[in-house]
C-alpha positions as CSV (number, residue, x, y, z in Angstrom):
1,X,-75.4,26.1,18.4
2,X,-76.8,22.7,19.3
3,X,-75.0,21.1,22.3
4,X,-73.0,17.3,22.2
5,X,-74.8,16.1,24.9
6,X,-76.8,14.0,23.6
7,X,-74.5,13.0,20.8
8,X,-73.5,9.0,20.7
9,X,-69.8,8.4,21.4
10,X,-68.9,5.3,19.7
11,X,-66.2,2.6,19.1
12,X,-65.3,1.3,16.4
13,X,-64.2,-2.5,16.6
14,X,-63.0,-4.8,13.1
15,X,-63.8,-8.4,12.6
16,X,-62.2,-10.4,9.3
17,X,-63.5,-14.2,9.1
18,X,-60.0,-15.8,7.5
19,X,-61.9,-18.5,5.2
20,X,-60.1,-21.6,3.4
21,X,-61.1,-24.6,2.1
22,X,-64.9,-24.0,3.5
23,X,-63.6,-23.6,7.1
24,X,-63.3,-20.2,9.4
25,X,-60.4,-19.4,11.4
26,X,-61.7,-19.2,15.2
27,X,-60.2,-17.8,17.7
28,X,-61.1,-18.8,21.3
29,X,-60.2,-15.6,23.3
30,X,-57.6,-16.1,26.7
31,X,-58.7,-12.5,27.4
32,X,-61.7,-9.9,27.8
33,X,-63.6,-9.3,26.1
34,X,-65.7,-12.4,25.6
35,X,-63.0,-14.3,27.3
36,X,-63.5,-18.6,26.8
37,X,-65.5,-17.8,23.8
38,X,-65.1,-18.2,20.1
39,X,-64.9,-16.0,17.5
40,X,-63.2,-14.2,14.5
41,X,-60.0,-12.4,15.2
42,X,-60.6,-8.5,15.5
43,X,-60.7,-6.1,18.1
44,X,-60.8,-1.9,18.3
45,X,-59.5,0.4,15.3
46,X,-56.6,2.7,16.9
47,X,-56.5,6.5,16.3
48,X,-55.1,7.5,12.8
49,X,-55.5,3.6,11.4
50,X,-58.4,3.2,8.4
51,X,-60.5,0.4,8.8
52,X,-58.9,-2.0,6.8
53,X,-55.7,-1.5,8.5
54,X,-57.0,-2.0,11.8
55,X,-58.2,-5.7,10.6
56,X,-54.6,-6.4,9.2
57,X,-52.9,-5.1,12.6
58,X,-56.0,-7.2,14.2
59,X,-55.6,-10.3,12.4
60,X,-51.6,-10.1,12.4
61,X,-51.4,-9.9,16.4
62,X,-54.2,-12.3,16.6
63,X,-53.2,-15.4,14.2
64,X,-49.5,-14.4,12.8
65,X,-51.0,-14.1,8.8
66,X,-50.8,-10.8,6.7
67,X,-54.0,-9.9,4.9
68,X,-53.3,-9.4,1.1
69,X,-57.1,-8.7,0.2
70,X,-60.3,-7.3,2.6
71,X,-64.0,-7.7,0.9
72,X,-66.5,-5.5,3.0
73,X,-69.2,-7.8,4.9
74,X,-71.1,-5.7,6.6
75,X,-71.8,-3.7,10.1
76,X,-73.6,-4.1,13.1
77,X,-74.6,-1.3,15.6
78,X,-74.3,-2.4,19.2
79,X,-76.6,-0.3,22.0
80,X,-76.1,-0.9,25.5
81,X,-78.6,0.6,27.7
82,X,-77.3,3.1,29.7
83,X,-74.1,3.1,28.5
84,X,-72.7,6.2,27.4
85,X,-70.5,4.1,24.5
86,X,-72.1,2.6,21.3
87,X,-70.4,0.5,19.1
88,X,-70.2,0.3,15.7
89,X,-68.5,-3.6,14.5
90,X,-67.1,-3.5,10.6
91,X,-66.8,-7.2,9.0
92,X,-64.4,-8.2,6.6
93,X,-64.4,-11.4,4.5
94,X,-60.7,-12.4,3.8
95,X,-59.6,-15.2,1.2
96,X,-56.2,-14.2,0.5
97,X,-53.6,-14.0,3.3
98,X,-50.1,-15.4,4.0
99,X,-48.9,-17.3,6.6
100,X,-50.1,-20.3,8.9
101,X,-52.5,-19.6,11.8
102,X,-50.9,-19.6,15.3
103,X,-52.3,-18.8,18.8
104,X,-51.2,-15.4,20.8
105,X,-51.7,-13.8,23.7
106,X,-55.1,-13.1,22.6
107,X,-56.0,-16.9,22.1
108,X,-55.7,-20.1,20.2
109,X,-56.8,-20.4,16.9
110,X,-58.6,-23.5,15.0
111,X,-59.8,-24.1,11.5
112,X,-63.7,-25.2,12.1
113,X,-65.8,-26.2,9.6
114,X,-68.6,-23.5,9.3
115,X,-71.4,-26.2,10.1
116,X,-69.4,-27.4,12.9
117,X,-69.0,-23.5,13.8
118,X,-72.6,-22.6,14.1
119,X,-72.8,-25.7,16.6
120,X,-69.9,-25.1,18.9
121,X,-71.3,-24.3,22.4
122,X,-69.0,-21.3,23.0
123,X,-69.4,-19.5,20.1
124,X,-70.2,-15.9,20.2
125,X,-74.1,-15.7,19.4
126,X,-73.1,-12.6,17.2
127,X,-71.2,-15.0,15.3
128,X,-73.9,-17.6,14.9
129,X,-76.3,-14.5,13.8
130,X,-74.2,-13.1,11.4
131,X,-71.6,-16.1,9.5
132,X,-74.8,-17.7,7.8
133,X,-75.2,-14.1,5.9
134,X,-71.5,-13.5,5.2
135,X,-70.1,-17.0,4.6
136,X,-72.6,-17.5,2.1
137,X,-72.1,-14.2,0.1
138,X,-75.4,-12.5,1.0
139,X,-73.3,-9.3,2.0
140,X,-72.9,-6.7,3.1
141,X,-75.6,-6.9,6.2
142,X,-76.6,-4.5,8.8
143,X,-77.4,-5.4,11.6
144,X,-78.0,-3.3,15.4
145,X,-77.7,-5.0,18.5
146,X,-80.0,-2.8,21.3
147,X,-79.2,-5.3,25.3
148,X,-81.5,-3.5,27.3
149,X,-81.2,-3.6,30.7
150,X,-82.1,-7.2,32.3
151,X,-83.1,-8.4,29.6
152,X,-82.4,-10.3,26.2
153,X,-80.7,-8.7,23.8
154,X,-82.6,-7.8,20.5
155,X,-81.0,-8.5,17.3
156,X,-81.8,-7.0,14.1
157,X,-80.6,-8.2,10.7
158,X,-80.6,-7.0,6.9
159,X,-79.5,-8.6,3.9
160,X,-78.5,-6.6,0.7
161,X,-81.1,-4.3,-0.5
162,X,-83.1,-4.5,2.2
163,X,-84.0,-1.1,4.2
164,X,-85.1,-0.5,7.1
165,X,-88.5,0.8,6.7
166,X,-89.6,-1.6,4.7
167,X,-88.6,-4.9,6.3
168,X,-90.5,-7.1,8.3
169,X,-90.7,-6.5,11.7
């Protein structure tokens, strides 16, 4: 029998971008991770909860609305060298949801204009990678993420159709 040991453990973390009108529902986060940044509300998927229910629990805590309707986005696989921990990020598109948007512990939220987003100077760079894909309906993309150590992390990026061994490097 093969041994675990060098099996990948990994997390698994939900992100929703809450569109209206042509704007995104930020979040600027009060607390780790990415603390002072900008992003979409999300966080880690609890033991026993699907995917989609994650987001809704997610996006509830995080901005007071209740999802009516998820589309799937997309995924991006996040390596960090030497860590023992990979992560594995699910993105959901949502256009129908009740309530109005209010801060929590988590943060404040704003409505930004998705131009206006990609230009905000604490935005999460995953963000700025990935909205210009999933705002504009060229879903779901894959994407990995591999920060080795001291050094820039590399970003990887695939549109619909596209697989790996035959995309431009």
């Amino acid at each position: 029998m093969e041994s675990w040991d060098d099996c990948a453990y990994t997390a698994l973390i939900v992100f929703g971008y809450l569109v209206r009108d042509g704007r995104v529902l930020i979040v600027r986060r009060a607390n780790e991770p990415y603390r002072g940044q900008r992003t979409i509300p999300g966080g880690r998927k609890k033991r026993g909860e699907t995917l989609r229910e994650a987001l809704a629990r997610e996006i509830l805590e995080e901005t007071g609305c209740t999802v009516r309707s998820l589309e799937y986005a997309g995924m991006l696989h996040g390596i960090v060298e030497g860590d023992r921990m990979e992560y594995l990020s699910v993105y959901f598109v949502c256009r129908d949801f009740d309530g109005e948007p209010r801060g929590s512990e988590e943060g404040t939220v704003e409505w930004m204009d998705v131009e206006e987003s990609l230009t905000a100077a604490d935005m999460h760079p995953i963000y700025r990678r990935l909205v210009p894909h999933i705002l504009s309906g060229d879903y779901p993309v894959e994407g990995s993420m591999r920060i080795p150590t001291g050094a820039e992390p590399e970003y990887v990026f695939l549109g619909p159709g596209v697989h790996p061994a035959t995309a431009a490097p």
